[in-house]
Structure formats: C-alpha cells, structure tokens
N, C-alpha and C positions, 0 to 999 in steps of 0.2 A: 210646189207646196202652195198651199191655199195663202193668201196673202193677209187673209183674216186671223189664220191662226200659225203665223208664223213659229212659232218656238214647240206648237201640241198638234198629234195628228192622233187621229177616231184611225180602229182598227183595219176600218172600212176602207182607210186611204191608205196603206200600209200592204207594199207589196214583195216581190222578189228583188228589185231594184234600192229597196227600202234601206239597205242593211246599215250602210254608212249613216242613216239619222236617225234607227230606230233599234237600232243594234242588233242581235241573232235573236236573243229569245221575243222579243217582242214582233220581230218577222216573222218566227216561227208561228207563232200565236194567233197573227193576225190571217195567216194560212189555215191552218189549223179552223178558224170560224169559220172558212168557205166550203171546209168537205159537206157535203151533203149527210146528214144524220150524227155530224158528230156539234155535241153544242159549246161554246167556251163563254164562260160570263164574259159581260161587255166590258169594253173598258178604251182609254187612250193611251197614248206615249206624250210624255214629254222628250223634246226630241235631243239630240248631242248637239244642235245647236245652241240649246239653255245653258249645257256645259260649257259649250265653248266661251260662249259669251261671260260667262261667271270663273271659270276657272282656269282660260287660257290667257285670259287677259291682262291675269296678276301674275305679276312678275317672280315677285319672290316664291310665290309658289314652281312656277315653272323654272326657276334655279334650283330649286330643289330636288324639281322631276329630274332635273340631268344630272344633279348627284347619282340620285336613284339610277340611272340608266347605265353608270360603267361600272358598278357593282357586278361581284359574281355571285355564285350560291351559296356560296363556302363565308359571306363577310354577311353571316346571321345576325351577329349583334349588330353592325352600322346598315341593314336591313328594315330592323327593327324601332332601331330610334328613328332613322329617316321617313320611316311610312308613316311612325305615329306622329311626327311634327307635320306630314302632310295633310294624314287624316283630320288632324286639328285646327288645320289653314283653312280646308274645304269648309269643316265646319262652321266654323265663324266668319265666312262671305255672306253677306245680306243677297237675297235672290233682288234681282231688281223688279222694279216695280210694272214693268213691261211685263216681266213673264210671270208674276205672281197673278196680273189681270186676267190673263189667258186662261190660266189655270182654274181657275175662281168661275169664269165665264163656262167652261167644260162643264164644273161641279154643279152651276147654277142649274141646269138640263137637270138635273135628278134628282132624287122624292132625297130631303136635306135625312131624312133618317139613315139611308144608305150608307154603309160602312167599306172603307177600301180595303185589298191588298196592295202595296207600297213596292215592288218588285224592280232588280235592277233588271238592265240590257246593255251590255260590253257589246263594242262592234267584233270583239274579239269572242265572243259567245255562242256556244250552242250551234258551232259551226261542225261540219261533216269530219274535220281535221284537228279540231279543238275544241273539249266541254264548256271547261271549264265551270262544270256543273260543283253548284253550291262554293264557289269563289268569292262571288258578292251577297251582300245582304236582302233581304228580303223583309217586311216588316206588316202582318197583320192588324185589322182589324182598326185601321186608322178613319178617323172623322175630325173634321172641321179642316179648315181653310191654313189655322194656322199650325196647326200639327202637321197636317199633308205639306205643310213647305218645311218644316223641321224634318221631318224623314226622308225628303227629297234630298236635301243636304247632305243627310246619312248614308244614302245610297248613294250619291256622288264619291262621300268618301269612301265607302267600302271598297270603290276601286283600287284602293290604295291598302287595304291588309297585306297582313304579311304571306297571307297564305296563296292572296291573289298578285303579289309581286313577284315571289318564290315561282309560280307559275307559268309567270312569263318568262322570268327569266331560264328557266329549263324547257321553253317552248320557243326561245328565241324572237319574241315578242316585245318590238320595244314599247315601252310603256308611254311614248310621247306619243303614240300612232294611235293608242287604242282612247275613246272615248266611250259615254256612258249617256244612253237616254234609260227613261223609269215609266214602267210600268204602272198606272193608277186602271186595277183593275176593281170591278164588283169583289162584294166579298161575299161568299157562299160559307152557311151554317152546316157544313155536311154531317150526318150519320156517319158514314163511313170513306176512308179517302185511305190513300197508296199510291204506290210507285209502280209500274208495270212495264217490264221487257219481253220486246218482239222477241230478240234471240235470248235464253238461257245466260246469267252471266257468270252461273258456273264452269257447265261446258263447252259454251259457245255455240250450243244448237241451235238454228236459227229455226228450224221445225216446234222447237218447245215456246212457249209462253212463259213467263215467270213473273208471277201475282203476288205483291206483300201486301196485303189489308189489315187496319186496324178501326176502331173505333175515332169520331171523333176530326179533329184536321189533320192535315197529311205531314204539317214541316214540321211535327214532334217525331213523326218518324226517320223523315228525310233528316235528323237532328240527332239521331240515336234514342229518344229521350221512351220510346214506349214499343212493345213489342209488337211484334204483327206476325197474323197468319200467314204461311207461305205455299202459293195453288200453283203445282204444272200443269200446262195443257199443249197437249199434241195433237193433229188432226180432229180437231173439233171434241177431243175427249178429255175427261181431269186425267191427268196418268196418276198424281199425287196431289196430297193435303197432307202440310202441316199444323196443324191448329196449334197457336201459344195462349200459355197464360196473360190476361191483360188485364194486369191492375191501375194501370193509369190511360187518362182522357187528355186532351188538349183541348179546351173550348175557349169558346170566345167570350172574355171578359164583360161586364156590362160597365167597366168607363176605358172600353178602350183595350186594347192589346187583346193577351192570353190568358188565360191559370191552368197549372193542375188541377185533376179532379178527379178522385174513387171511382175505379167501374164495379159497379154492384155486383156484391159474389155470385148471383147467378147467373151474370154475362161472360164472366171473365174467362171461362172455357169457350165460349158459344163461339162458333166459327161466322164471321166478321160477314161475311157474303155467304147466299145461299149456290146453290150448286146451278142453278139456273143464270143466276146474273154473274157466276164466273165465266158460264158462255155466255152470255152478252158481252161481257166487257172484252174477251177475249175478240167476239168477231167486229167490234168497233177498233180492236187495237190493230188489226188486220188491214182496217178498211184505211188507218192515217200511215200506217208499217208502207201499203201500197201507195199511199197516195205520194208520198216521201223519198221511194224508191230506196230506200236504206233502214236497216233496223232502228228501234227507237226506245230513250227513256221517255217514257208518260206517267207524268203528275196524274191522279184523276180523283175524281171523290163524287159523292152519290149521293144526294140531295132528292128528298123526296120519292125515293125509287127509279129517280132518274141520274143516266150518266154524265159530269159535266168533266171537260179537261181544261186542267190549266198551267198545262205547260208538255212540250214534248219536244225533244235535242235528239240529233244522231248519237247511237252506242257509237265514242269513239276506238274504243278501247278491243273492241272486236278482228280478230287478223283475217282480213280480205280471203275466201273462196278463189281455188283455179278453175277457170271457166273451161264446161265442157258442151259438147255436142249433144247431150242426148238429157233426158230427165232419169237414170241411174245414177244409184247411189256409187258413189269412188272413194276408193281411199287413198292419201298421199303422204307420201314419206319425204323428207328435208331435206335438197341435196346440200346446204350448208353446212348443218351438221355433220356429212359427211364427209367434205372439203374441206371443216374448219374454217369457216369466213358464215358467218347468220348474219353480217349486215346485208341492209339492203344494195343492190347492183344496178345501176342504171341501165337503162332502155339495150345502149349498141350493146352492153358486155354481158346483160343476159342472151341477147339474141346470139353473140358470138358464140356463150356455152352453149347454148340451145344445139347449134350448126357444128361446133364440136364433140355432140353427144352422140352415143349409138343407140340410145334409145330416146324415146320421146320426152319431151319437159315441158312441164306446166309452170305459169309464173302467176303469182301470188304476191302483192305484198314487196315486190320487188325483192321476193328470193322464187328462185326453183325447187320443183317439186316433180317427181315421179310417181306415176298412178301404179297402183300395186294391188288393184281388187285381180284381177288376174291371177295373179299372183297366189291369191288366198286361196282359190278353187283348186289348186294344180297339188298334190302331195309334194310333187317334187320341188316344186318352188316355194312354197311354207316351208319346206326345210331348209332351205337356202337363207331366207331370211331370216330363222330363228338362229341356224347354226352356222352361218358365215357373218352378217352384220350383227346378229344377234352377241353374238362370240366374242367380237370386238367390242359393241356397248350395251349391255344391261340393260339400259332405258330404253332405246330401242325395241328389245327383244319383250320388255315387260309391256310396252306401250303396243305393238303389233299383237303377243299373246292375249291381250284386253278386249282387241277389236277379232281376233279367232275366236271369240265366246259365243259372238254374235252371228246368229244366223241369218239373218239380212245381209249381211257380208262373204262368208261362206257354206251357203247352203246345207252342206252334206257336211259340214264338222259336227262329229258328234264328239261329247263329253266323254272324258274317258282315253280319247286317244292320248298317245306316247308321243307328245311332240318334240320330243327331244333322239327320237329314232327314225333312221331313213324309213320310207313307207317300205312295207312288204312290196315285193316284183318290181323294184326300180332301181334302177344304178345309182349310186355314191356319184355327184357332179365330179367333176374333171380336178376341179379345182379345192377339193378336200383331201384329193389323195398325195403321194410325195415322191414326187420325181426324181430323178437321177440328171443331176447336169456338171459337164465339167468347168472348170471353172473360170476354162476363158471364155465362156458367151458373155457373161457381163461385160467385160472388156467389147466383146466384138457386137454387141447391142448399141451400148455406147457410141463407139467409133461410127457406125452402121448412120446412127441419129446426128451425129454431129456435122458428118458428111451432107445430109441431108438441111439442115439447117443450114449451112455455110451456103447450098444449092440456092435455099430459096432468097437469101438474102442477097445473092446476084441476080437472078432471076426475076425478081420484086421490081429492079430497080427500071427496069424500058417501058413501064407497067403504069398507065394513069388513066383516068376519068373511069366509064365506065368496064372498060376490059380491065381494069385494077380491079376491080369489085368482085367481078368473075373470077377474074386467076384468084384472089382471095377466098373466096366460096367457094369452087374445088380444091383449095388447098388443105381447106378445112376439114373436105371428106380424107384427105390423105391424113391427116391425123389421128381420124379415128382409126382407120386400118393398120396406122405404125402403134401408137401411142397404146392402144386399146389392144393391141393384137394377142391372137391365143398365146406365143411363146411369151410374152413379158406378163399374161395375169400367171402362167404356169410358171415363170423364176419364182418373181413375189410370192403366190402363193407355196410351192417349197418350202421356201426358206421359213413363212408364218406356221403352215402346217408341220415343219421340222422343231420349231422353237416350241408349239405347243407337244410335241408327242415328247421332247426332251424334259419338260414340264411334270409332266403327266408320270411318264417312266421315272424320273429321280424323284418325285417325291412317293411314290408306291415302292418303289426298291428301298432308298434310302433315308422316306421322310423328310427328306429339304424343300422347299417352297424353289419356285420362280429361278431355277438356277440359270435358263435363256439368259437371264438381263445380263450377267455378269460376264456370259461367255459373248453375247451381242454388243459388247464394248469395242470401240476402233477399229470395226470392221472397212474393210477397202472398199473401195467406188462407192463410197456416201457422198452425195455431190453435195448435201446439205448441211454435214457435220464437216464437211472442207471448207463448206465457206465460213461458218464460224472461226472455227481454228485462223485462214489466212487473214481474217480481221485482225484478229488478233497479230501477225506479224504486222501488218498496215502499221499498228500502229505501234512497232518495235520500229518499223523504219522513221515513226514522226518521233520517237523520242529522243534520239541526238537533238532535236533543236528548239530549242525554248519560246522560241518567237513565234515560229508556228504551232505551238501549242498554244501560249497566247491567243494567237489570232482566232483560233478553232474556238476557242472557250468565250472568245467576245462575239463572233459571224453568227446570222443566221439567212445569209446570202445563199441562194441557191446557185449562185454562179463563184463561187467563192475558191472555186478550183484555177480562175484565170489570174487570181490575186497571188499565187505563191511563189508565182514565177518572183516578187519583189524581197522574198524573203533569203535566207543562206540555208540552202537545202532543198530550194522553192521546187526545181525546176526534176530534179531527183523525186518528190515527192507525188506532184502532177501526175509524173508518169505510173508510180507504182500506183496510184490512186486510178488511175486512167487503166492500166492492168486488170485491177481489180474488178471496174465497172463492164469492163469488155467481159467476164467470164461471168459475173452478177447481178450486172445493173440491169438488168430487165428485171428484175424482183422485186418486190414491197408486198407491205400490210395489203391480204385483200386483194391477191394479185389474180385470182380466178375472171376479177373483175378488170378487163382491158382497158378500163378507160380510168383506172386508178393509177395515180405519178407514178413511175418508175424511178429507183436510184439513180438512175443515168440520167434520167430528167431535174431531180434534186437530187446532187449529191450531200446537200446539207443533213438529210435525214440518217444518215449514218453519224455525223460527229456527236452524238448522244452517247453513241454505243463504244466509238473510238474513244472518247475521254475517259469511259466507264473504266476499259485497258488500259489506257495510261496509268489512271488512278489504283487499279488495286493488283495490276502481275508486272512481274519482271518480266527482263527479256528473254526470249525462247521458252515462254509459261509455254505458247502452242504446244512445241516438239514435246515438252516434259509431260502436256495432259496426255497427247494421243500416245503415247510409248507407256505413261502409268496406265493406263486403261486395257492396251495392248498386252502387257504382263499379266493384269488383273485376270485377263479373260484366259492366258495360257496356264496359270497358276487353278484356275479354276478347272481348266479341263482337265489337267494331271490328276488333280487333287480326287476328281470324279472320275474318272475311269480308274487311278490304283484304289478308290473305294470298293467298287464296280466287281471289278476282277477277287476281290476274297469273297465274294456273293455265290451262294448256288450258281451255278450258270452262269460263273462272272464272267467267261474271256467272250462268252456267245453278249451279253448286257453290254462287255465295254466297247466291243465291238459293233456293235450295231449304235450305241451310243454315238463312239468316235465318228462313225461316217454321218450319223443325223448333226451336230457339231459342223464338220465341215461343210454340208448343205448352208446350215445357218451364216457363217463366217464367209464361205464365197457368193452369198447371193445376195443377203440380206441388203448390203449397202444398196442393190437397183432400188429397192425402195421406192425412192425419193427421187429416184432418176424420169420418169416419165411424167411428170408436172413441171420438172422443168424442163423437159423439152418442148411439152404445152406452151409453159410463160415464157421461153424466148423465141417460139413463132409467134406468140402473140403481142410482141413489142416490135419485132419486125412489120406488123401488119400496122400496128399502131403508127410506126413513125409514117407509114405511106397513106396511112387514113388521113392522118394530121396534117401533110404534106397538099391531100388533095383537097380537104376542110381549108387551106390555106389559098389554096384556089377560091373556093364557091366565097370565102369572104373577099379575096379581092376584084372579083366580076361580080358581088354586090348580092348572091343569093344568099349568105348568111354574116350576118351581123357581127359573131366568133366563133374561132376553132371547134372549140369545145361544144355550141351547141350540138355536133356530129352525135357527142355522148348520149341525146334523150331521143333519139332517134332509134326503130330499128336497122335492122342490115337491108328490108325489102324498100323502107322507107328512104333511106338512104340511097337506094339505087335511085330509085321512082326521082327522087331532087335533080340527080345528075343528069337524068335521062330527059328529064323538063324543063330546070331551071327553077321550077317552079316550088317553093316552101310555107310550110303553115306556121306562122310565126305565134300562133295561138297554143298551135299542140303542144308546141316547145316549150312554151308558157306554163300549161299545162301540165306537162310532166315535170319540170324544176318542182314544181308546187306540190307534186302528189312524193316524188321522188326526198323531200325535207319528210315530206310525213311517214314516208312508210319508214325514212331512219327511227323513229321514237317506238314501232313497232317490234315486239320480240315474236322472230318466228316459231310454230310449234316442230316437235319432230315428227308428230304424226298429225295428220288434218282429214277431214270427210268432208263430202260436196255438201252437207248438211251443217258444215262450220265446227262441228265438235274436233275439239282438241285431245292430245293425246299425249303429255311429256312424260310418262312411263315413273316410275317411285322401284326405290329399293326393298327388296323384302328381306331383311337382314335384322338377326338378335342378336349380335357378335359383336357390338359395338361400344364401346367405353360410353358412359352418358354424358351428353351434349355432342359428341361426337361428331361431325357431316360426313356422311357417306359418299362414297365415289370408286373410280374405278383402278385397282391397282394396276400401274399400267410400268412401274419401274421400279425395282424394288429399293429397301434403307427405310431407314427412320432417321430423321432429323430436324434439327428444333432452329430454328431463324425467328427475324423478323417480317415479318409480311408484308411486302412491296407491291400494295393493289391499282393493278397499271392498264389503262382502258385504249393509250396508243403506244406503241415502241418507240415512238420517236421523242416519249416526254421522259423516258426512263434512266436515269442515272441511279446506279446501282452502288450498292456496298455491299462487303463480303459475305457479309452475315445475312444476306437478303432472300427470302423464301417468294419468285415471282407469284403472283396471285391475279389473273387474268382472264376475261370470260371464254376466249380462245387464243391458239398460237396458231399459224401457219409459217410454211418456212421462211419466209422476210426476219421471223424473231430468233432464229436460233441463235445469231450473234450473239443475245444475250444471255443463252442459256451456258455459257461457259464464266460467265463473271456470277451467278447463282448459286444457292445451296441445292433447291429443290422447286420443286413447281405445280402448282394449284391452278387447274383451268375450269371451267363453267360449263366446257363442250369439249367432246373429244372421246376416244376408243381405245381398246387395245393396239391397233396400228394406225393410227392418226398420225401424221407428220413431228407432234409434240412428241407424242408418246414412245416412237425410236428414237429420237433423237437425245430424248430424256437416258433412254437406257443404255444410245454408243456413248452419251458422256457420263455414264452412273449417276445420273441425279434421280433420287429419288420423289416420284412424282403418282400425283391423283389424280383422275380428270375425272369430268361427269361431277362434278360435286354443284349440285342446286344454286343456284343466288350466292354463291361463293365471293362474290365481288360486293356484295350488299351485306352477306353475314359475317364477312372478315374485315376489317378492317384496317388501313392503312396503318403501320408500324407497331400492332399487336404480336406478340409474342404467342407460336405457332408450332405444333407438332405435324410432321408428316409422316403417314406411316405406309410408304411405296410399298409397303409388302402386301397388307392386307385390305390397304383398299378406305384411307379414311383421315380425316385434319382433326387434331382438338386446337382448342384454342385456349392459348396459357396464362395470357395474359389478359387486362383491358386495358393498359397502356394504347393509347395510339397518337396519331397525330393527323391536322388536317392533310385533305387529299393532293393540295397541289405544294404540297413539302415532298 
C-alpha cells in the first residue's frame, strides 16, 4: 500500500489481490475500469483498514459483535435490538483525524463542485459464492468534507442491519471476519440507468440478456420505488419488450441527496432505451459477462448517450451448467430427484454414483444429472419418459412435455402428436408389460445378493493401496450388472405395473380410487418397512430400564454404545443395538452419497428416533402395526373380489383381479431391496477407503481422513500411485462444495442454464390448497412437523411429518407419524411405498412445502387426491 495514503486507495491501485482492504464491490469496480470500452466513473476506496482502526479497536462495540455471533435465525427480536445498539456504537465513533486528512487530500484533486456516490464494499461482497447484493447502504449525491465523513460512518454501520446480519448468518458468515471499506465514487446525472442480467433470472438462460431501464437514477429502481421497462435479447436480437408506465423519476437533489419527481405524461409510455442502444448495451454486457468468466448483475446508466457502469457482482443465485464436449444444445434430468437426496454430494460419492451407473452422468452443482436430448428424438424413449418417470412424478412429465414443444430440442415433434400413446410400429418397452413370477424369486434374489455381499466383505479385506482401488472399481461394474439387472427392473416393475392396472380396473368396474395402497400394506421382504418396525422393538428391549433411558435422553456421544456396559441391562442392550447395526448400520440421510456418516459410524443418530418409541407405543406396537395392516390388506381383497364376482363377467374380473393382487403382495416388498444392497457395498468400500485415507495421513500425504471425500475416484488413485496431493484443490472444493449446499437443484436443466421444475395443471382443488402427488391414500388432519434432518426429529402422535425429501435412512419415523408431506418424490420413491406398507397417508411433490407450511400448524392431508390445506395459523418457532 502507498505509504502516503495509508487508509484510501485510487481505483487504479486496486486489484484481484485487493479484496481483504477493498472489499468485493470495490474490486469488482476497480476491474471493471480496466475492460477496454467499458467506462466506470472515477473514484477511490477508503480501505477496511479505516474500519479496523475505528471500529475494531472499541471494545464495547466488539462485545457486542460476539453477542451477535452465537445468535441463530430464529432469535429475530435479540437480532434486532443488538444490530441497532451496534449500528448506533458505529455511529457515534469520531473518524480520527489521520483518516479524515486522507480523505480531504483525495477530495482536494477534484473540481469542489463535484458530488459523490457514498457506496459500501464488505470483503464478504459481490463474491462468485455470495451477493449479498443490496445488504448495505449506499448513499447518493454527497458533497462536502463533512457530510462525506457522516455517511462514511453510515456505511460502516450498515454492516450491521438486520437484513445484513440475517445474511450472514444463513451464509454461515461470521460477522467478526467480515469487514467493510466505502466506495467515494463520482456521481453521474443519468437520463436513463438499470440493472442488466448476462443470464435470464427468470429462466436461467444464459443465452438471454435481461434489461430493466427507467428514466432517471438507477437505486430508485434497485429500491422498488419506480417502474421500468423490461428488454430480452438473444443472439444479438430484442426477442421481447416490455414497456411500463412511468410515473416517477429519482433525481438528484440541489442541497444534496435525492427527490421524487412527475415524469411528464408524454414520456411515461415512451420506452426508456431506443432499440439501437439495447444492442449496445447488450454487446458491452457481453464484453465484462467475458471478461468475468461468470454471468453478471450490472448496475449501468447512460449519461450523455453514453454508457457508464457502476457496479457489477456474479449472478450468484444461478445453478451451475453440466459440462459437455461439443457446442450442442442438451437437455438434463435430476438424478436426486430421482433418488430422493437434491443435496449436494461430494467429489468421491459423486464419482462413486457416476462408476455405479449404467448410464453416463453429468455433475452439476454437486448433484447428478442425465443427458436426455437423445432421448427426445427417439419415439420410443419419449415414451418412456412421459409414461414411466412421467407416471411416477407429474412435474417431471409436465417439465420434459415443455421442453417436447420445442424444436431445437426435438426436431421432428410435431404438434398434435398423442404423447401419451406408444408410437405406431414399435413395441411396448419390456418394462410396461406384467409378468408372471412365482413368488420365491424375491426370496432367492435376496439370498443370491446377500451371499454376495458377505463375499465381498471377506474379500476386501487382503486388499490395500493401489490394488484396493481396482478390486473397488470392478466391483462397482458388478453392481451394475446384479443391482441394475434385467430380472430385478422386471419384479419391480410387475409388481408397479400390477398395482397400477389394479387401480385402473377397480375404479372403472367399481368406481373406487387407489385400492393398491390398501392391499400393498405389510407386504414381505420389505427390507425398509422391517427396519422401521425392528426399531421399534430396539427400543421395547431399552424399556425395562430407566437408567438407560436416562442416559439416552442426556448422550449425544457417538461412542455412547461402550458406556452401557456400566448400566443394568447395559451389556444385553449393546448387543441388540450391535444386531441392529450389523443388518442397518450402513444406512443414513443421503446415503447415495458414500462419504455421508453411516449409523454404524454414529450410532447416536438414531436415539432421536428410539426416544420418539419410548415416548409414544407400547410394547409390541411393531407386531400389532404390521399384522393391523396385514388384515387391512386381506379384508380389502375379500371385500373386492366378492364385489367383483356380482359384476357382468365377475368370476373372469375377480379372477384376473386375484392373480394381479398376488403379483403385487409377492413382489412389491424387493422394492427397496436393491439400494440396499447398493448402500451396504458401499460402506464396505468406505470402511477400506477410510482404512487406506488412514494410511496417506500417517506417511504424511494427507493432513485428514476425510480429505479422501473432495477428491475423485481417478484423483485418488493418481495420490496413491505418487504420493503426491494438491492441497489447494482440496481447498478448493471444501469451498465450492458449502456453496453448492445453499443451492436448489432443478429437475430439468439445458446446456443453455434454463431451468425446468414442471407446475400442476389441476381445477380440482379446494382454494389455497398445495397441490402434489397422491402417492398413498386417507385424509387426515395433524400437526405439522417441518423437519429438514431426521436426526433433530422428536415426534408426537398427532404429528403430520413435513419434509423436503425422505430416503430410506427416515422410515424409522414414518411409524411414530399420522401422514407425510415431502417437497420431492414420485409415485414409487422409497417415501411413497413405504407411506402406503404402513397406511400413512401421504403427498409428495408439493412445491416449497417446507417454506409454505409451517412448523406446528394445523394441516389436512388428502393421500387420495393428491393435495395439503392448511387449517390453521397456529405455529411455532422451528427449532421447538
């Protein structure tokens, strides 16, 4: 730093390296001056040393920043009193007399009539990972010496709003790390000023341009306070104009600041920019879009007929493009949505899905995606995806028939076609039709798989360094061949395609809805409806003894299973506990993802679910659910086939009935069966990864275990086979891997960024109603339990779970539940059987469900038809 102007630095000196004394936006800015052709008024930074030195070095103020710091989101009011007593601190520090000289000495350079913009710059700002656009203040149209140090002040405080603490703290940001320098830029009289996106931030096209101009300055818009035109441009063309009425101006004051001001009735239609200077400013946003290498917000305004910018941040809000080979257009589908897990996955546990798939996947965002332009061309395969994923989720099926519209996508779809009929001259796929199986293959699949697992888990074991890695990456091709294989998608599908024709056939004969569910109650070899149920005896065996119930209710030891040996029953309970883990402890939230804890690894994260059983069944509730549901479903099928048989053609209906019925009841339980056989080869592979991770940290190539996680599977060899590790990448991806969590993935995406989440087309619905997918049928009324980990969940009877996905790590708790509301999910999603072997009625697919329900609101579910009211507005904060 110049030694002359220690505390202010000119744009000029102000580089990539700048960030920590100049903060983001004033980096940005000070970049932004060097494109060639793009102009940005001049100006300086006062730097976060001025802060430091005025605001770190009082004490009481920084007692208060660490109040502020172990706050959550939820403690709004002591949020709010503590930023305004800080805001208040800042304010009335005197700037000392060292950096006011500074200051003063900048301003002396320039004609005294010139008027500033007053702009904050957080080192937390306007970063590629964090906007944090429009958090702090910004303040126009400032002159003189001592007003410019009065809104310096302001802007110091603004660090501290509520809306800029809220921020960080849902950003995980501590607020003592982040500091603040200020922007003292020129102030520009514009004509015309706006906000302009590289990408679209409606659809996320990164092809589109998207132009709001009004008359007048730009921060009445950026403000809400005045209307603006809104221009799309594609390929160098307008594709659209919106022109708005504009009755109000923003100008600049003559003592200072802003006012409103009447735009004269014969402007106030006039469109803001003419059609020539929308491509200009379109091909300058291109020209900072490239230089940036990332989409952009751009401030700009137009002075004189010429363009000036002042200010431009990364779109952070945009979900990351799968990279491909070629400049063709793709289109990609979700594999999370399809899995039930849309969080993000680290490095090794995408790579591992990737090498467990039979088809290719693309990673995004830190989820996977499958390319499906192929797919669109082919008759046969549009019907596949309309009528098999489609079949299961709605939004799917409405989001993929959006992108069949489009002939960029599928060439030869013409309007008009029957997409809901197999094409003329092609066979019905394999897997729509409805087999005949007796009903010991489940059994003998099973057995077949378990065999094999038990194989590889001895096998594993003489297995290290790099011939570990191998026998692992062919082991993984054997999975796709067992796991994936043609006989297990033809039980599955069976049993789905027998459930729907049973569907179909009883409500056309008899007019009844969804009769499946009733008869798909406590079906056998469900390995995921068993493990709920044996939870539940777990914790029949912990209720003789009160001390380890105690102990359970006070632990949050993940080692807390070596402690019971000291209790009366301790040693008795170890083992059922150790039983249990041995058939399920490879399983958890998010288990798609290998490098997510496993039960076996914490077994703490179950006594949420074990207390939950203590507290609301008696003993042997298990045997009484699965034998009530077992009846239900035999009582159901009497009741429908002696209906059946008084019909025209009854004994040919019940009969054909009866055997589609037993299809469903012998098969249905594999379900669930070939994911876990997935997740317990892939915790076998884990313990030997973590095993040899324990190695590379004690011969010094890695630091911890776990770095192995941001790593891939080729990267991982490459360490073993060298020694050699990039302690940067790893860095690296920690850093990208927090951010792509805050990210929501879409279900449908295009190499062009346009998103795709599909909408309901439904008039059937009670008003206010949230629509979703009837995936189990009943009506029932609860409280709403809106619960974002299984492991924070203690339940009550009357509890209607409310979640943005289940995968099976949660069924535990879908036996202590009334009904259940998820965010994501299908007619055969792991939630959605599991909903219907234990009769809970249940919705999925229902939009922002975890945003428009609210924690202990009073709630209807209506599993039949596909939809939640909400009854109440009763609730309560979220971590009650």
């Amino acid at each position: 730093m110049n030694s002359q102007h220690s505390y202010t630095l000119d744009f000029r000196d102000i580089g990539t390296e700048s960030l920590a004394l100049a903060g983001g936006k004033a980096m940005n800015l000070a970049i932004l001056s060097r494109i060639d052709g793009i102009q940005v008024p001049s100006g300086f930074c006062i730097t976060t040393e001025a802060y430091r030195t005025c605001i770190e070095t009082d004490t009481s103020i920084q007692k208060m920043i660490d109040q502020l710091s172990v706050l959550n989101v939820e403690e709004t009011d002591s949020i709010k009193v503590l930023s305004a007593e800080i805001r208040n601190a800042i304010s009335g520090i005197p700037i000392p007399a060292v950096i006011s000289r500074e200051i003063s000495n900048r301003l002396s350079n320039t004609d005294p009539t010139t008027t500033y913009a007053v702009r904050s710059s957080a080192t937390a700002e306007d970063l590629p990972t964090a906007s944090f656009a429009g958090q702090q203040d910004t303040y126009l149209n400032i002159s003189g010496a001592n007003s410019m140090l009065e809104h310096i002040s302001k802007c110091w405080a603004s660090l501290f709003t509520e809306r800029a603490v809220i921020y960080r703290i849902r950003h995980n940001i501590d607020h003592r790390q982040v500091r603040l320098a200020v922007i003292i830029q020129e102030m520009l009289f514009p004509q015309v000023s706006g906000i302009l996106f590289t990408a679209d931030p409606v659809s996320s096209n990164r092809k589109v341009i998207s132009i709001d101009a009004s008359f007048g300055l730009g921060e009445a818009m950026v403000s809400g306070l005045v209307n603006a035109d809104n221009y799309k441009i594609e390929n160098g063309k307008i594709t659209e104009k919106n022109i708005s009425l504009k009755q109000l101006v923003i100008s600049p004051a003559s003592n200072g600041s802003t006012e409103k001001e009447s735009v004269p009735a014969v402007q106030q239609n006039k469109q803001a920019l003419t059609d020539e200077q929308i491509l200009t400013l379109a091909i300058l946003a291109r020209k900072i879009e490239a230089f940036f290498h990332t989409p952009q917000d751009i401030e700009w305004c137009l002075v004189n007929g010429k363009f000036h910018f002042v200010q431009s941040r990364p779109i952070t809000t945009l979900f990351p493009i799968p990279e491909t080979t070629d400049q063709e257009k793709h289109v990609f589908i979700s594999v999370g949505h399809q899995q039930m897990m849309t969080n993000a996955i680290k490095p090794l546990g995408i790579s591992i899905w990737q090498l467990t798939s039979s088809r290719p996947m693309y990673t995004a965002g830190g989820r996977l995606f499958i390319d499906i332009t192929n797919d669109l061309s082919s008759p046969d395969k549009k019907y596949v995806l309309l009528n098999v994923l489609g079949k299961s989720d709605p939004l799917f099926k409405d989001a993929i028939s959006s992108i069949m519209q489009r002939e960029e996508f599928t060439g030869r779809e013409q309007p008009g076609n029957k997409e809901n009929q197999a094409p003329q001259g092609t066979s019905t796929p394999d897997y729509q039709t409805i087999k005949d199986f007796d009903a010991g293959i489940v059994t003998a699949m099973i057995s077949n798989s378990q065999k094999e697992i038990e194989e590889l888990r001895q096998n594993i074991q003489s297995k290290s360094g790099l011939e570990l890695l191998v026998f692992i990456q062919e082991h993984l091709k054997l999975i796709t061949r067992t796991a994936f294989a043609p006989q297990s998608f033809d039980v599955i599908f069976t049993a789905v395609n027998a459930a729907f024709r049973i569907n179909e056939n009883i409500q056309e004969w008899l007019g009844e809805k969804n009769v499946a569910d009733k008869i798909s109650q406590s079906v056998p070899n469900n390995i995921t409806s068993e493990m709920g149920l044996e939870l539940m005896d777990l914790a029949d065996e912990i209720r003789p003894y009160p001390a380890i119930i105690d102990f359970l209710q006070q632990t949050k030891d993940g080692n807390f299973l070596d402690e019971l040996s000291r209790f009366e029953g301790g040693s008795k309970i170890q083992q059922v506990f150790k039983n249990f883990l041995h058939k399920y402890g490879m399983r958890c939230a998010g288990e798609i993802d290998i490098t997510q804890t496993r039960w076996s690894e914490n077994p703490a994260l179950l006594i949420p679910t074990i207390l939950t059983n203590l507290k609301n069944f008696t003993p042997g509730t298990s045997k009484r659910k699965f034998n009530q549901g077992l009846q239900e479903a035999v009582n159901k099928e009497n009741e429908i086939i002696e209906r059946l048989k008084q019909l025209p053609d009854g004994d040919q209906k019940a009969a054909e009935t009866k055997h589609l019925i037993r299809l469903v009841r012998d098969l249905s339980g594999y379900r669930e069966y070939p994911k876990y056989a997935i997740v317990s080869r892939y915790f076998i592979y884990k313990q030997a990864l973590l095993k040899l991770a324990a190695e590379l940290v004690q011969n010094g190539t890695l630091p911890e275990k776990e770095d192995i996680y941001y790593l891939n599977f080729e990267e991982l060899k490459e360490i073993v086979r060298t020694g050699k590790i990039n302690h940067q990448l790893i860095q690296k991806r920690k850093e990208d891997f927090r951010f792509f969590e805050k990210l929501t993935p879409p279900r449908v995406l295009t190499s062009d960024g346009e998103t795709f989440s599909g909408k309901y087309n439904r008039n059937d619905l009670p008003p206010g109603a949230l629509p979703g997918i009837a995936v189990s049928s009943g009506i029932i009324e609860g409280r709403a339990r809106v619960i974002k980990k299984m492991e924070e969940a203690i339940l009550e009877s009357d509890d209607i779970l409310v979640t943005r996905f289940t995968d099976p790590s949660w069924t535990p708790l879908f036996v202590a539940i009334k009904g259940l509301v998820t965010e994501v999910g299908g007619l055969m999603t792991h939630g959605s059987v599991i909903a219907r072997e234990y009769g809970l009625p249940a919705v999925v697919g229902v939009n922002n469900a975890t945003r428009l329900i609210k924690n202990g609101q009073r709630i209807r579910v209506n599993g039949s038809d596909g939809y939640v009211e909400i009854l109440s507005d009763n609730a309560f904060p979220e971590n009650q």
